[in-house]
PDB file of the backbone (N, CA, C, O) and the ligand in Angstrom, with CONECT records:
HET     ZN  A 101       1
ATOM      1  N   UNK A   1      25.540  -1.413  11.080  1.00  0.00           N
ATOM      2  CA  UNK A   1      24.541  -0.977  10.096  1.00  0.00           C
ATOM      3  C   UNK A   1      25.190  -0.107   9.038  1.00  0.00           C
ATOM      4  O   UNK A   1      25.682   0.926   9.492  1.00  0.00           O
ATOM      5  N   UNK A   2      25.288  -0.264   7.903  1.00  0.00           N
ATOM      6  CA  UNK A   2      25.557   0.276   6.750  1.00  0.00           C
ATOM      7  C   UNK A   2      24.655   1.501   5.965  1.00  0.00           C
ATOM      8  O   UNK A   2      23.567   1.342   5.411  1.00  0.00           O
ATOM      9  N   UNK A   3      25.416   2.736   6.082  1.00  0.00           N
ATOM     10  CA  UNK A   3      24.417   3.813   5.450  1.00  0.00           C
ATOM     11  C   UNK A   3      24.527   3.614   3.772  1.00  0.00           C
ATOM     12  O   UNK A   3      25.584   3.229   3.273  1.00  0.00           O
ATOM     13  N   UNK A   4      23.235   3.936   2.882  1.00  0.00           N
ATOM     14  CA  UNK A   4      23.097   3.933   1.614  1.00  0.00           C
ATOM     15  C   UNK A   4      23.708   5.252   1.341  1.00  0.00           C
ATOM     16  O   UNK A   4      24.474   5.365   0.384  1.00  0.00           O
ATOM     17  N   UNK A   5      23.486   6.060   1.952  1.00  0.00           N
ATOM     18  CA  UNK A   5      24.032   7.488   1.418  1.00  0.00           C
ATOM     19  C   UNK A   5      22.585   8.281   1.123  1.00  0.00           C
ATOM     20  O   UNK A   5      22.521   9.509   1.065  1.00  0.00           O
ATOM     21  N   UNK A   6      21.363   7.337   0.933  1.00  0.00           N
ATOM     22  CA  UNK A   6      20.274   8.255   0.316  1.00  0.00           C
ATOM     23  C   UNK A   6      19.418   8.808   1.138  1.00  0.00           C
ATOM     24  O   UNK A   6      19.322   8.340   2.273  1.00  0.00           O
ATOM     25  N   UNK A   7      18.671   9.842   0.769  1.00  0.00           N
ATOM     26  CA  UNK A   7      18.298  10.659   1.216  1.00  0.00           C
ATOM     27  C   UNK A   7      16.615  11.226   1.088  1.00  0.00           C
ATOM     28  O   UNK A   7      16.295  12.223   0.442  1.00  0.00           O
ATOM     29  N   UNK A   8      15.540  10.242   1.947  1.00  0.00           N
ATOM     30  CA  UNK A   8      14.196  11.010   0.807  1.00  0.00           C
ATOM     31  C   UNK A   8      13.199  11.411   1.765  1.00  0.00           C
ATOM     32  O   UNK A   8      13.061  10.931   2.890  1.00  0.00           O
ATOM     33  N   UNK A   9      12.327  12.580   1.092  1.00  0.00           N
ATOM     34  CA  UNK A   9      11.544  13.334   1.809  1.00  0.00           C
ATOM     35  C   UNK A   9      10.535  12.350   2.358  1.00  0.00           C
ATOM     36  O   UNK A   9      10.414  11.224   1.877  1.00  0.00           O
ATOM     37  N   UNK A  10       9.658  12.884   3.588  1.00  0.00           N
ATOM     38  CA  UNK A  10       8.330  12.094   3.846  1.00  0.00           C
ATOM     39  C   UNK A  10       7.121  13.203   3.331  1.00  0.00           C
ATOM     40  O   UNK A  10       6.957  14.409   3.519  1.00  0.00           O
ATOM     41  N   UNK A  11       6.223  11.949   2.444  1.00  0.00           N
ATOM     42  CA  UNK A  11       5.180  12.997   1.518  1.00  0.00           C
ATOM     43  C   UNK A  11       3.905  13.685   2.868  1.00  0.00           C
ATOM     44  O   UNK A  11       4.163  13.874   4.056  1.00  0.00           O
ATOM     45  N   UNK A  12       2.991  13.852   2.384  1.00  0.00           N
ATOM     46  CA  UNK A  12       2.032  14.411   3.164  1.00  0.00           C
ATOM     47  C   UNK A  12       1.331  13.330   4.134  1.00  0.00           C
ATOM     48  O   UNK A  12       0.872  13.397   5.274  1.00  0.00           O
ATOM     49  N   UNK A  13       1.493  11.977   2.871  1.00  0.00           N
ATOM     50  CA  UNK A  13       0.714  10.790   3.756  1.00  0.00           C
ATOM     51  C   UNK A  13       1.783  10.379   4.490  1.00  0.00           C
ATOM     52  O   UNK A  13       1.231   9.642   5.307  1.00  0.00           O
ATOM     53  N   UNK A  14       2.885  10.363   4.731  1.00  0.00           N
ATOM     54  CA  UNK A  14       3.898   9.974   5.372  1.00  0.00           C
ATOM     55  C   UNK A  14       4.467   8.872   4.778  1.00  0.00           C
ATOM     56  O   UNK A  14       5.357   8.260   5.369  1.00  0.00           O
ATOM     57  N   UNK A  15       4.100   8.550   3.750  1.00  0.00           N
ATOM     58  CA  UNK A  15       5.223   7.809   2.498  1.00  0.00           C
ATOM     59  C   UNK A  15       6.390   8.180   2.584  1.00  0.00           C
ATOM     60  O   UNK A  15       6.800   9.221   3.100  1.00  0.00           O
ATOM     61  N   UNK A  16       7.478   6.667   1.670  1.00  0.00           N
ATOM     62  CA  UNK A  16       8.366   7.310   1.154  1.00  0.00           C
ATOM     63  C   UNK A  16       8.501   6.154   0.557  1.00  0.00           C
ATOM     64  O   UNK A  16       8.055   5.053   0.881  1.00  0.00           O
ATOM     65  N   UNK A  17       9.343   6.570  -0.616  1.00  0.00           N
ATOM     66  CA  UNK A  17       9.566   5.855  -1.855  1.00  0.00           C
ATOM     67  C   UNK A  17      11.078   5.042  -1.509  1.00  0.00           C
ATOM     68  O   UNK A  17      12.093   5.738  -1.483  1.00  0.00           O
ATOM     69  N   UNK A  18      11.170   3.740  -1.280  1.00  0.00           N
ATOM     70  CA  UNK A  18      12.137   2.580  -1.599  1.00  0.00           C
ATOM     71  C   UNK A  18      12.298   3.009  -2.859  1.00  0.00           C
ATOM     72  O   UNK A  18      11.360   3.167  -3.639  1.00  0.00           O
ATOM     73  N   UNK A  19      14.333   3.370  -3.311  1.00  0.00           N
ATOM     74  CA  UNK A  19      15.026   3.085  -4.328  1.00  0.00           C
ATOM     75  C   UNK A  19      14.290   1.886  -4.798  1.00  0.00           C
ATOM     76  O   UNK A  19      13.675   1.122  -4.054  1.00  0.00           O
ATOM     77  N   UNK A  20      14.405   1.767  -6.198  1.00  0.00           N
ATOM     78  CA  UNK A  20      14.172   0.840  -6.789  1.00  0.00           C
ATOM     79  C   UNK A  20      15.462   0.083  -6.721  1.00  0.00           C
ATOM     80  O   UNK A  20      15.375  -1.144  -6.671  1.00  0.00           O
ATOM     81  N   UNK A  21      17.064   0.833  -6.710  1.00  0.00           N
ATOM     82  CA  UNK A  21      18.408  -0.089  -6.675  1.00  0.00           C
ATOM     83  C   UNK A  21      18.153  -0.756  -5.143  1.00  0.00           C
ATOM     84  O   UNK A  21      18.434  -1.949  -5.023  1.00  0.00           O
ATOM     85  N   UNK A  22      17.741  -0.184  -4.219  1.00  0.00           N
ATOM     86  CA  UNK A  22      17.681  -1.097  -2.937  1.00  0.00           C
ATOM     87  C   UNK A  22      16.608  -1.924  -2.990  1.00  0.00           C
ATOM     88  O   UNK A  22      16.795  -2.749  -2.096  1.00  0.00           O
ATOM     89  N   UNK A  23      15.132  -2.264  -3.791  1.00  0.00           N
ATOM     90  CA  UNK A  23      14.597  -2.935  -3.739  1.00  0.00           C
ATOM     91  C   UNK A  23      14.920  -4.554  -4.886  1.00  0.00           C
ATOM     92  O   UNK A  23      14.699  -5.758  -4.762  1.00  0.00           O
ATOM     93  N   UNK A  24      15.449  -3.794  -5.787  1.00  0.00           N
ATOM     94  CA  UNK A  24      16.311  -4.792  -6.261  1.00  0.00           C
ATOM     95  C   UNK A  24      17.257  -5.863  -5.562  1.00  0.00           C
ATOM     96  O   UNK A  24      16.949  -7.006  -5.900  1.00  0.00           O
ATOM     97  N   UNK A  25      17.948  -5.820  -4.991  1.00  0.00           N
ATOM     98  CA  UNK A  25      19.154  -5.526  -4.011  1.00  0.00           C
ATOM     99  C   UNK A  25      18.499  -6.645  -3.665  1.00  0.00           C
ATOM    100  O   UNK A  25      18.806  -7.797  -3.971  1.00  0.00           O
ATOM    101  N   UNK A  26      17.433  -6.217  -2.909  1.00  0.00           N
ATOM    102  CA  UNK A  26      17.281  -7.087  -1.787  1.00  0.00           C
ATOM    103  C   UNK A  26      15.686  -7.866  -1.827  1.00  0.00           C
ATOM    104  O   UNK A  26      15.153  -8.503  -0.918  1.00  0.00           O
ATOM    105  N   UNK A  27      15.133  -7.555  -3.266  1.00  0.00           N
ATOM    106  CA  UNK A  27      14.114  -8.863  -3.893  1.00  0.00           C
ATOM    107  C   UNK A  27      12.489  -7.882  -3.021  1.00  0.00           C
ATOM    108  O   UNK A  27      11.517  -8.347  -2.425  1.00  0.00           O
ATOM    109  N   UNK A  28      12.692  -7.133  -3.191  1.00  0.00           N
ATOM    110  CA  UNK A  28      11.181  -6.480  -2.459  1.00  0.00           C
ATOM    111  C   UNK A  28      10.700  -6.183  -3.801  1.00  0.00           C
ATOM    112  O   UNK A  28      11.451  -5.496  -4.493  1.00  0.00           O
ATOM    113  N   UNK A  29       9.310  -6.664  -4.434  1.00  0.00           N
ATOM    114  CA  UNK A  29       8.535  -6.913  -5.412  1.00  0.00           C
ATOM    115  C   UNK A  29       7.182  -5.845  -4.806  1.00  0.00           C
ATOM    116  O   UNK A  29       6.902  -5.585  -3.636  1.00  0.00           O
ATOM    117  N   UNK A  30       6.538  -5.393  -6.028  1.00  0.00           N
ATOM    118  CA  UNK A  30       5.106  -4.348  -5.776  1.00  0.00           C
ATOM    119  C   UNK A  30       4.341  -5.453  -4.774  1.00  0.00           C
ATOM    120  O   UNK A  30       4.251  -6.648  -5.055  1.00  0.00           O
ATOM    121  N   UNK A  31       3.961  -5.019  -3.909  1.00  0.00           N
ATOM    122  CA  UNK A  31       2.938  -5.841  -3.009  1.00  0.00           C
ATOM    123  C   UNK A  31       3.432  -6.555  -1.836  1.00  0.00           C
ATOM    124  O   UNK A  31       2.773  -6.549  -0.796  1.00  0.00           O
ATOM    125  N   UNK A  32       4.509  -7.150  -1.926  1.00  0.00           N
ATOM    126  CA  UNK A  32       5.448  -7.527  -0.895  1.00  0.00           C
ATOM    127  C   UNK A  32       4.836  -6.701   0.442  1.00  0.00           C
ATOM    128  O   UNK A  32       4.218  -5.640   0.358  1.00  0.00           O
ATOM    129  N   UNK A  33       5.136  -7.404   1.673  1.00  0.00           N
ATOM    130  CA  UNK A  33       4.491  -6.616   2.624  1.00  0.00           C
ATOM    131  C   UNK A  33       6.318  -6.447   3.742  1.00  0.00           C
ATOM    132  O   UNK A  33       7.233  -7.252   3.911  1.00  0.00           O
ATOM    133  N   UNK A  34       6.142  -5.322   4.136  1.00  0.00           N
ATOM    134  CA  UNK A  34       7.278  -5.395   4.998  1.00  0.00           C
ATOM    135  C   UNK A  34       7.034  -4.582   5.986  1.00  0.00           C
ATOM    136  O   UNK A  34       6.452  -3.509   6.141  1.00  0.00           O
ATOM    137  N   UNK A  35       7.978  -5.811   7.025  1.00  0.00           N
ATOM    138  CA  UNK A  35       7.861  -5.731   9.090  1.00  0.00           C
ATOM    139  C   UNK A  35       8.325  -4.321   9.321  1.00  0.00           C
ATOM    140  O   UNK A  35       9.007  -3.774   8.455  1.00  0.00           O
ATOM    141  N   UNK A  36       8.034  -3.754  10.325  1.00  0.00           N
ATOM    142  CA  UNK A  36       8.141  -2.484  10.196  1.00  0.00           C
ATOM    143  C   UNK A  36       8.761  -2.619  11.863  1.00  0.00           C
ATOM    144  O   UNK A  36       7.965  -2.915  12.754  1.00  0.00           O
ATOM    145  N   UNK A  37      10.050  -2.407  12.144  1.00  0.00           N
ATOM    146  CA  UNK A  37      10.607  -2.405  13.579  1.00  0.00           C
ATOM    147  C   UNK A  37      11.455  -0.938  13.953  1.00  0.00           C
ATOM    148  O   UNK A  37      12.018  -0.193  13.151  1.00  0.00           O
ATOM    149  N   UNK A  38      11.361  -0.811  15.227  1.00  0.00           N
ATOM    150  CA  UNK A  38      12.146   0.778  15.933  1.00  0.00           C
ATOM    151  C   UNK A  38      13.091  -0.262  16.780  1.00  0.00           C
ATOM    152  O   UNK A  38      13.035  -1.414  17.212  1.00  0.00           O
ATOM    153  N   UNK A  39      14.320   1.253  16.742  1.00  0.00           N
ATOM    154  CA  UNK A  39      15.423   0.399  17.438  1.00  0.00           C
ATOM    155  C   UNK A  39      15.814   1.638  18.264  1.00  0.00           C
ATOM    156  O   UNK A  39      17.034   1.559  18.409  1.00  0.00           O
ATOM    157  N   UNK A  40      15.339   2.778  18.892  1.00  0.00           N
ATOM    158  CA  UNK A  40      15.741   3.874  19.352  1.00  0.00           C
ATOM    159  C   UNK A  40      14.758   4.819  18.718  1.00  0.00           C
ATOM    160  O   UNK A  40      13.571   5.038  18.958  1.00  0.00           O
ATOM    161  N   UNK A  41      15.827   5.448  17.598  1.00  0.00           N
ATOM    162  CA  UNK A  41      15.415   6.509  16.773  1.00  0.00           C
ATOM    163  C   UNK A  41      15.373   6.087  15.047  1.00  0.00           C
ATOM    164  O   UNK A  41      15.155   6.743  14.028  1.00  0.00           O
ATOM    165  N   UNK A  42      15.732   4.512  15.346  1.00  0.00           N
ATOM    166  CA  UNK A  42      15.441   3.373  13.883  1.00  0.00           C
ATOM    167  C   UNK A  42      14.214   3.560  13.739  1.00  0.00           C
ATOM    168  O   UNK A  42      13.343   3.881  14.547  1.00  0.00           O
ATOM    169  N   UNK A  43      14.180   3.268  12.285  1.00  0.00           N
ATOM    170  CA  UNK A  43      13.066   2.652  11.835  1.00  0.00           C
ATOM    171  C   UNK A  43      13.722   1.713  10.643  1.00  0.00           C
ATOM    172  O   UNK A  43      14.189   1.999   9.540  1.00  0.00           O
ATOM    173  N   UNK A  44      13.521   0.254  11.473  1.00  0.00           N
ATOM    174  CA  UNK A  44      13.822  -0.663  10.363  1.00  0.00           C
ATOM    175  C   UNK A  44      12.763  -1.332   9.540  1.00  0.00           C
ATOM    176  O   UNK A  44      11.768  -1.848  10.049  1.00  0.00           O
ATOM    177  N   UNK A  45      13.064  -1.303   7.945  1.00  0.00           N
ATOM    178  CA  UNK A  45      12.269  -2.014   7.601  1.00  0.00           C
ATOM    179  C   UNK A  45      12.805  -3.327   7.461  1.00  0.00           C
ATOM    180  O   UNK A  45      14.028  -3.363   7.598  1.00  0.00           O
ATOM    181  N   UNK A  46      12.077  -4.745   7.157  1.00  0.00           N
ATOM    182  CA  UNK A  46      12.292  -5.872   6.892  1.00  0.00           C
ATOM    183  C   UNK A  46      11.730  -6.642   5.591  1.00  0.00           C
ATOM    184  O   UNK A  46      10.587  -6.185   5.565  1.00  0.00           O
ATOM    185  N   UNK A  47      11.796  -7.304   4.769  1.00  0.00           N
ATOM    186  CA  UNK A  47      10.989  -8.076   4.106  1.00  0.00           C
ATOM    187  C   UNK A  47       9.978  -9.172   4.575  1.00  0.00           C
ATOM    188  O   UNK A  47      10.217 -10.377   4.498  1.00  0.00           O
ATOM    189  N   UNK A  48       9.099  -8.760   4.952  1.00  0.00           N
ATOM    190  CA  UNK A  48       8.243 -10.186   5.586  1.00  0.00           C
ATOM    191  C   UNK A  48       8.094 -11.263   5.280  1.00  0.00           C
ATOM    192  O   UNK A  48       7.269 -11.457   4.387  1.00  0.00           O
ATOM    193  N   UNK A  49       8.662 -12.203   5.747  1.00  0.00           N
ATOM    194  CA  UNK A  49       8.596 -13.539   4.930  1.00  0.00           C
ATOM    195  C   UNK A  49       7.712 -14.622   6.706  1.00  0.00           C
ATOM    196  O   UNK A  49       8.122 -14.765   7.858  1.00  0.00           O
ATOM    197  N   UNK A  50       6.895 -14.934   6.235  1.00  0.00           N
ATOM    198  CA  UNK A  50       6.542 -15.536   7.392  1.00  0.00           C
ATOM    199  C   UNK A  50       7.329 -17.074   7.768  1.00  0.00           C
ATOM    200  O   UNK A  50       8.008 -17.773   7.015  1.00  0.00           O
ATOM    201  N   UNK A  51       7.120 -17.202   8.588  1.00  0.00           N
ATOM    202  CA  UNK A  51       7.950 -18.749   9.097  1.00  0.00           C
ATOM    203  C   UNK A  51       7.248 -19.653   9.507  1.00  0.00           C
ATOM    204  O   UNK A  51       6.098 -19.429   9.886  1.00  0.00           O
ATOM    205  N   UNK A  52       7.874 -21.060   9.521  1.00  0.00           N
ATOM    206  CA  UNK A  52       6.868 -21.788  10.221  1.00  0.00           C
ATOM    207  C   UNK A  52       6.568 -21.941  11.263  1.00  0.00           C
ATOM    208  O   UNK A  52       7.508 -21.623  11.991  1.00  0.00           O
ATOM    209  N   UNK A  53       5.566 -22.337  11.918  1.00  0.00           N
ATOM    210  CA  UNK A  53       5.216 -21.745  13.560  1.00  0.00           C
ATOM    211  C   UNK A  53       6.184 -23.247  13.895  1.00  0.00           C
ATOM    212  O   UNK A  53       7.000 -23.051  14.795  1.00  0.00           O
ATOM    213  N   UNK A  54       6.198 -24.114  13.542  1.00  0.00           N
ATOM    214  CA  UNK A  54       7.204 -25.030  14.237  1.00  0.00           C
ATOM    215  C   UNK A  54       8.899 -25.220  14.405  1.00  0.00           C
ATOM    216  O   UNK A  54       9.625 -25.723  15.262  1.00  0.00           O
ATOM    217  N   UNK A  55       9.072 -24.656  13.337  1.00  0.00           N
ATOM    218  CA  UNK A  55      10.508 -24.714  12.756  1.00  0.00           C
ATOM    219  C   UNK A  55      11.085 -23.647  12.629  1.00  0.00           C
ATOM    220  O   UNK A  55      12.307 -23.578  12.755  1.00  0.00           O
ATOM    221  N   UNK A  56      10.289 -22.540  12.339  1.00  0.00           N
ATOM    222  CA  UNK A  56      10.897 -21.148  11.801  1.00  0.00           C
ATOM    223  C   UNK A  56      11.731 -20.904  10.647  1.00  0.00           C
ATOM    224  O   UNK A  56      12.482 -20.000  10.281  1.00  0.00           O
ATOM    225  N   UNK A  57      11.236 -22.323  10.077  1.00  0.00           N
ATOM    226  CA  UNK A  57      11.942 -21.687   8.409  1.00  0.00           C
ATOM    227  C   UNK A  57      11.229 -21.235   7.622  1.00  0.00           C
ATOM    228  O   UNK A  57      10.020 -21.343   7.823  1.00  0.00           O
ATOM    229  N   UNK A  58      11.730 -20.539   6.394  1.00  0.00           N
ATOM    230  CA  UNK A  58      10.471 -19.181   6.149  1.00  0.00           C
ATOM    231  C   UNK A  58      10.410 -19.981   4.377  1.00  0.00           C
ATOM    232  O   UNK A  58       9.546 -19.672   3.557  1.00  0.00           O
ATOM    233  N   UNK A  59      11.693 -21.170   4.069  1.00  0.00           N
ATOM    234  CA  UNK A  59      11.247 -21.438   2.920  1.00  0.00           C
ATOM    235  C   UNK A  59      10.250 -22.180   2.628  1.00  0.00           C
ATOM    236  O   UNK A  59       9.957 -23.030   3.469  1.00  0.00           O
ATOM    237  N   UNK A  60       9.269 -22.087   1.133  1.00  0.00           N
ATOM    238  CA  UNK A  60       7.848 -22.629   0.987  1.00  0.00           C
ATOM    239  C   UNK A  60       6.850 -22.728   1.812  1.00  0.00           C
ATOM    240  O   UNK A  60       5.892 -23.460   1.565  1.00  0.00           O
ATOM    241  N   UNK A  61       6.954 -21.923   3.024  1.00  0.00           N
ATOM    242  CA  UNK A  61       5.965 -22.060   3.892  1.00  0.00           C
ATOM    243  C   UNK A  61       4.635 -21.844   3.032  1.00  0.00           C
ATOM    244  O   UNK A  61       4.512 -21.086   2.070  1.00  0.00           O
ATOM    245  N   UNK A  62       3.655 -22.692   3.602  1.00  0.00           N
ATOM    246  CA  UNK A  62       2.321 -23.169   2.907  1.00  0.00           C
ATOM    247  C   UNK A  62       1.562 -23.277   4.634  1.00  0.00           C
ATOM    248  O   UNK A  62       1.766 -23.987   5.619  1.00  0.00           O
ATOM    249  N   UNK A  63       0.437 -21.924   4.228  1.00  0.00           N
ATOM    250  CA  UNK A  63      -1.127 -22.004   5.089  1.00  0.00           C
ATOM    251  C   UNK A  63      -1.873 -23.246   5.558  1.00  0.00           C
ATOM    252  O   UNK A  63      -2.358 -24.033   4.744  1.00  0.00           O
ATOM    253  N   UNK A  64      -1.929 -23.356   6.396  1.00  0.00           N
ATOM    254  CA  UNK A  64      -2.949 -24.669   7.061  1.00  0.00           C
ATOM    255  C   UNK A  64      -3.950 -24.184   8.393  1.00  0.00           C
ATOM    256  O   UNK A  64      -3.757 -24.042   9.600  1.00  0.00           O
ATOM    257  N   UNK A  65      -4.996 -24.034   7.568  1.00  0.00           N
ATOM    258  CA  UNK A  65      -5.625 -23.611   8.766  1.00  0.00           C
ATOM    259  C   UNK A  65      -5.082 -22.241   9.977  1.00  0.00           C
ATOM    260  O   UNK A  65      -5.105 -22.120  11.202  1.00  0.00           O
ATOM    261  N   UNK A  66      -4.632 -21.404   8.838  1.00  0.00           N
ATOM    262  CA  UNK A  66      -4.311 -19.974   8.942  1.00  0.00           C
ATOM    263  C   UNK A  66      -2.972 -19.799  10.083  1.00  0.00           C
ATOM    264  O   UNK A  66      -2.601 -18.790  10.683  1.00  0.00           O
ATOM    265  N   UNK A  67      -2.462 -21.121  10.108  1.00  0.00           N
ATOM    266  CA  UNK A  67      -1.073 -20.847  10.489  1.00  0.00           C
ATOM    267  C   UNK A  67      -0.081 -21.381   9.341  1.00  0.00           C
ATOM    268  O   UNK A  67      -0.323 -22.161   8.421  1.00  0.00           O
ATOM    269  N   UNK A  68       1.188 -20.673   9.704  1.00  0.00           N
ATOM    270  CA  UNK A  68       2.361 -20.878   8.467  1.00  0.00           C
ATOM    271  C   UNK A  68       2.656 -22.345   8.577  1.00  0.00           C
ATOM    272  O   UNK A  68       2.388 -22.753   9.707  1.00  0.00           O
ATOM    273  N   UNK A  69       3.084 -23.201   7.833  1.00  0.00           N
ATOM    274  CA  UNK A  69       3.765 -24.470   7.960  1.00  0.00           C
ATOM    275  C   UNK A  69       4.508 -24.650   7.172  1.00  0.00           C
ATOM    276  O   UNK A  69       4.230 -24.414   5.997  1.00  0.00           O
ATOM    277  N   UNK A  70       5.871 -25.195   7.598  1.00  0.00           N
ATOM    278  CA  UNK A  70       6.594 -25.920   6.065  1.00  0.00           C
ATOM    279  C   UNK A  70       6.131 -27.160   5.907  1.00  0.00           C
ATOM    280  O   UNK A  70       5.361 -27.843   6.581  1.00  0.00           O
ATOM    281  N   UNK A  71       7.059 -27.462   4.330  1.00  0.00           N
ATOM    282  CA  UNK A  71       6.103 -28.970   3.913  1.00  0.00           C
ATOM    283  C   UNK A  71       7.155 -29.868   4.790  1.00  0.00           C
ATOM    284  O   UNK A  71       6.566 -30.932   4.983  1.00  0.00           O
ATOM    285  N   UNK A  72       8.362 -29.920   5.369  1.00  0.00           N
ATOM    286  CA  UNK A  72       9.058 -30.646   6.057  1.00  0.00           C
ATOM    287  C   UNK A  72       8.130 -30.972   7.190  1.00  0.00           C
ATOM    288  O   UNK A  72       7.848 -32.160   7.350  1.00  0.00           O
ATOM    289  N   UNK A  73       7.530 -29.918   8.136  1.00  0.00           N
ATOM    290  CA  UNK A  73       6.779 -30.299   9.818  1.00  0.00           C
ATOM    291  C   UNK A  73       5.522 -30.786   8.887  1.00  0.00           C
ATOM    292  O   UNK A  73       5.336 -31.970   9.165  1.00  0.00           O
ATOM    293  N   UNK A  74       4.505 -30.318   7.811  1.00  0.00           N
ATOM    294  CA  UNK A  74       3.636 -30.960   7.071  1.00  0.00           C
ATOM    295  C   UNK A  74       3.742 -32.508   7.058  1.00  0.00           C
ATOM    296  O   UNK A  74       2.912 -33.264   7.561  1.00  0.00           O
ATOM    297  N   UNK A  75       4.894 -32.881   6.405  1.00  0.00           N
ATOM    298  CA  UNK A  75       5.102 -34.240   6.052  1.00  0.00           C
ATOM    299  C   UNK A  75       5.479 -35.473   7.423  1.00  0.00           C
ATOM    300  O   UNK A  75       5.208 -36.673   7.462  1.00  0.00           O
ATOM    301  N   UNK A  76       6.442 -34.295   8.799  1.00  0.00           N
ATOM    302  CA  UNK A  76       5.694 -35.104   9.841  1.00  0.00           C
ATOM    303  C   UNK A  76       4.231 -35.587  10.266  1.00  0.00           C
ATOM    304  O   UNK A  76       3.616 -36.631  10.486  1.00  0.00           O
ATOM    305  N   UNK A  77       4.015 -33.999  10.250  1.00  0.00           N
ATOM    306  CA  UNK A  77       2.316 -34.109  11.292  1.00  0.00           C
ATOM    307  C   UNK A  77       1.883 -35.457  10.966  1.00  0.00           C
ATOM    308  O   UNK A  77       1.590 -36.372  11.736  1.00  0.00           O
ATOM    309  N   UNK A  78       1.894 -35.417   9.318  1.00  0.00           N
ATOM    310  CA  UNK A  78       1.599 -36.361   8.267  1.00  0.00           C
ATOM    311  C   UNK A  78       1.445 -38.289   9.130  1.00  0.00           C
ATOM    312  O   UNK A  78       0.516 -39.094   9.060  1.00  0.00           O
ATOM    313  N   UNK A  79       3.118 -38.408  10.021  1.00  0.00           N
ATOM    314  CA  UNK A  79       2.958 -39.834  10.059  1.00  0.00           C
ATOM    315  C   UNK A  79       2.743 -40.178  11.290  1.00  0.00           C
ATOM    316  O   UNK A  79       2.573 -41.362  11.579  1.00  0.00           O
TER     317      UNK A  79
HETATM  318 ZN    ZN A 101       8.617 -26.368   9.794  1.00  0.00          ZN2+
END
C-alpha cells in the first residue's frame, strides 16, 4: 500500500474531503458512490463500479430487473 503523504482533519459530521489530485488520479466524479472496506485499522475506500452478477465484469454493465448485467451474458440469455 502506497502512502500519499496527505493529511486531513475529520469535520464534525465525520467527513473528509478527497484531494481533488487523488480524485482525478483515479476518475472519482461528484456523485460517484464509493465501497467503503476495513482492513484492521484501514479504512479503504474503493470506486464502486458494480459487476455483473454472472461474469463479474464491471464494463457497461446495464440493470435488468434490478440486477447488474453485461450486454455480453445479455446477448446470451438472449439465444
Ligand atoms: Zn456478464
Amino acid at each position: 500500500m502506497k502512502s500519499t503523504g496527505i493529511v486531513r482533519k475529520v469535520d464534525e459530521l465525520g467527513r473528509i474531503v478527497l484531494p481533488i489530485e487523488l480524485r482525478r488520479t483515479l476518475g472519482i466524479d461528484i456523485k460517484d458512490s464509493l465501497e467503503i472496506a476495513v482492513n484492521g485499522q484501514q479504512i479503504i475506500l474503493q470506486k464502486y463500479e458494480p459487476a455483473c452478477i454472472f461474469c463479474g465484469n464491471a464494463k457497461d454493465v446495464m440493470t435488468f430487473k434490478e440486477k447488474k448485467v453485461c450486454p455480453k451474458c445479455v446477448a446470451e440469455i438472449g439465444k
